[in-house]
C-alpha positions as CSV (number, residue, x, y, z in Angstrom):
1,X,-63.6,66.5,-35.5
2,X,-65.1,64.1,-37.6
3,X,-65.3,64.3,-41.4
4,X,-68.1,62.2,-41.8
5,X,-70.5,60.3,-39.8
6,X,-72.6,57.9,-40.8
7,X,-75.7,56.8,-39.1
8,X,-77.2,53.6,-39.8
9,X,-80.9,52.6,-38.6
10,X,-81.7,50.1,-41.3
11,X,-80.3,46.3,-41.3
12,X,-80.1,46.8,-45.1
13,X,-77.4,49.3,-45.2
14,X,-75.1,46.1,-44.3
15,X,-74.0,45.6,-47.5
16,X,-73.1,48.9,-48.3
17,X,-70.9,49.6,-45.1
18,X,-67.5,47.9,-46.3
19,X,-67.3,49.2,-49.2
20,X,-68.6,52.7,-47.9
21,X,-66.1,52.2,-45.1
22,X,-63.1,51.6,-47.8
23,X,-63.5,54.8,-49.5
24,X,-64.1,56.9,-46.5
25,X,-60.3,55.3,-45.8
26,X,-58.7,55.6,-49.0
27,X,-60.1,59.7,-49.0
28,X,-58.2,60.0,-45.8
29,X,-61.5,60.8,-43.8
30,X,-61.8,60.5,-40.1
31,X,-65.1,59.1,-39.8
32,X,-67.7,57.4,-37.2
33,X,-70.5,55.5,-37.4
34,X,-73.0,55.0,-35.0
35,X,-75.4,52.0,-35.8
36,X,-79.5,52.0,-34.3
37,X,-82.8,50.7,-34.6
38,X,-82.9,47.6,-36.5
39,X,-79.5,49.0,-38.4
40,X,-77.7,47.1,-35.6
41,X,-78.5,43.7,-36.9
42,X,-76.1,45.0,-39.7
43,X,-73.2,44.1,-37.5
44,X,-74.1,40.8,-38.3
45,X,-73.2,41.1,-41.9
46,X,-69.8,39.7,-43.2
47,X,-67.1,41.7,-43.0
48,X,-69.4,44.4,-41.3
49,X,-67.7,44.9,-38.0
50,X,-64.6,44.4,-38.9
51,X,-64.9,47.5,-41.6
52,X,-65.9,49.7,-38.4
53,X,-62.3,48.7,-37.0
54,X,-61.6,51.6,-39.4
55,X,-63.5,54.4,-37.8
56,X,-62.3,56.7,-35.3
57,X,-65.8,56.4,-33.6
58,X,-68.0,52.9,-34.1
59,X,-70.6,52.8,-31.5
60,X,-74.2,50.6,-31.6
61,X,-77.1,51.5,-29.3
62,X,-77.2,49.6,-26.8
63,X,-80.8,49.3,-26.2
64,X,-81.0,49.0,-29.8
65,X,-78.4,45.9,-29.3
66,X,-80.5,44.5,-26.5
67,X,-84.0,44.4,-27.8
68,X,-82.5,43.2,-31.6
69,X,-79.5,40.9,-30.6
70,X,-80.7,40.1,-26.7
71,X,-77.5,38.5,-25.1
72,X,-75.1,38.3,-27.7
73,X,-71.6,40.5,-27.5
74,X,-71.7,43.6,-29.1
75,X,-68.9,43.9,-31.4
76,X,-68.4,47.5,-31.3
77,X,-68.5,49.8,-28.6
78,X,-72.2,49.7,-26.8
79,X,-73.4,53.2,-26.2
80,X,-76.7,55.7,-26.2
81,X,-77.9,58.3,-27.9
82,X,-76.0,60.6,-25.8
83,X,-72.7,59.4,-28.1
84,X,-75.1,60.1,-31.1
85,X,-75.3,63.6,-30.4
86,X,-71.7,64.3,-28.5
87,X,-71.1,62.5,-32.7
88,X,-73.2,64.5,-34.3
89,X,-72.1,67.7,-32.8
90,X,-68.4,66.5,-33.9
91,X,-69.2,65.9,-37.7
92,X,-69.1,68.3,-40.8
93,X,-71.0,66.1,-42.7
94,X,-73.5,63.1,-41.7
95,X,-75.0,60.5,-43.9
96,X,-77.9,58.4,-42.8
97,X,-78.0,55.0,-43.9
């Protein structure tokens, strides 16, 4: 079970991820993140990816990926929205970035 998940659609919510990801840690969450839409040019950000490491669950759409990235690796795991909602049915609480 997942304390939180955060959903991210918007390359803007880059910023806010390591820092967001740092508190879900020092609370002692268990939390996933599952990144679409445009939100997966986030993983480009500094320090971005590597702040997923954290989460039990990291996973970017991989269409998403594809049509926003084209050939370049994924740093996280690549998935659908299939993980989104096995995720979603997992979480007590969600937060949509």
């Amino acid at each position: 079970m997942l304390d939180v998940l955060v959903m991210v659609s918007t390359s803007e919510a880059g910023p806010l991820l390591p820092p967001l990801a740092a508190a879900l840690g020092r609370a002692g969450a268990r939390w996933g993140c599952f990144l679409t839409g445009d939100g997966v040019r986030a993983l480009a950000g500094a320090g971005v990816a590597e702040a997923l490491g954290d989460a039990a669950e990291a996973v970017a759409c991989e269409h998403s990926w594809k049509s926003a990235m084209g050939d370049a690796p994924c740093p996280i795991e690549a998935g659908s929205q299939f993980h989104l909602s096995a995720m979603l049915g997992d979480a007590r609480r969600a937060i949509s970035l």
